[in-house]
N, C-alpha and C positions, 0 to 999 in steps of 0.2 A: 530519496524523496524527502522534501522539508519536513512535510508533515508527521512522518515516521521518527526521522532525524531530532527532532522536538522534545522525544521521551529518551534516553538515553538508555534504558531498561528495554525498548525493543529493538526487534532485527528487523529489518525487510528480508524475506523470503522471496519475494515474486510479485511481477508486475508487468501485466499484461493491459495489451490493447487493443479491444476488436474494432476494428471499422464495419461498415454497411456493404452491402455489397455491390453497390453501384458504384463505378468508375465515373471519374476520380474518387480515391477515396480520402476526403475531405476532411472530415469529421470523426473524430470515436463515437461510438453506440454502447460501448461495454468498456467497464475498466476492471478490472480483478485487483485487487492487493492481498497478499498474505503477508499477516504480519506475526512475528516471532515474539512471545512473551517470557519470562520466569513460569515455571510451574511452582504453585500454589499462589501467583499474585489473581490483580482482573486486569486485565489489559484496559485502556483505557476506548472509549466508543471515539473513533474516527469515518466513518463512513461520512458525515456531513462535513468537515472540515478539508477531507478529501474530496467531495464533491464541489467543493466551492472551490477548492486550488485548481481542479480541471478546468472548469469553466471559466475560471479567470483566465488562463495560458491563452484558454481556445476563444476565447471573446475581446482579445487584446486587438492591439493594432493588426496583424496579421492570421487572427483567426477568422474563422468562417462562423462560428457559432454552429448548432445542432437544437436549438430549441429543447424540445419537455424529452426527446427522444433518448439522451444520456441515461444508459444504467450504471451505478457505483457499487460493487460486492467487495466487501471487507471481511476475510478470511482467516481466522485466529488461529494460532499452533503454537502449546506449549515445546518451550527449544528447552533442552538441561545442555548445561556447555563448562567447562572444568575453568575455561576462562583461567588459566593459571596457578588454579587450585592442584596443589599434591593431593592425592588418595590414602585414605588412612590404612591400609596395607603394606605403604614403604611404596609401594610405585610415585615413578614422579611424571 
């Protein structure tokens, strides 16, 4: 996801997308993103920026649109990741 991809300091974890439940399903109603941070940074607030990348996709030439009905949840989780750090014990 661009908007994740932007910060080079987080991961995408998870990214989900619920539709409505009327057939066809047209449109998303729900979007989830968890995004992967450093522990002790702040992650940076994307929930608006991710909401605007949806709605762009879906209101393009071949979307349908969804009107006010769009929910956007942006889900933070500090990640520790050795990322190719040795451990100071002699393990590598």
């Amino acid at each position: 996801m661009e908007v994740v991809e932007a910060h080079p300091q987080l991961t995408l974890v998870e990214f989900e997308v619920e539709h409505g439940a009327t057939f066809p399903f047209h449109s998303p109603k729900r979007v989830v993103v968890t995004v992967g941070y450093p522990p002790g940074t702040e992650p940076p607030t994307l929930v608006n920026r991710i909401y605007d990348r949806v709605t762009a996709i879906n209101e393009g030439p071949f979307g349908l649109g969804f009107g006010d009905d769009l929910q956007v949840e942006v889900h933070y989780t500090a990640v520790e990741s050795t990322d190719g750090v040795k451990g100071t014990n002699g393990d590598e």
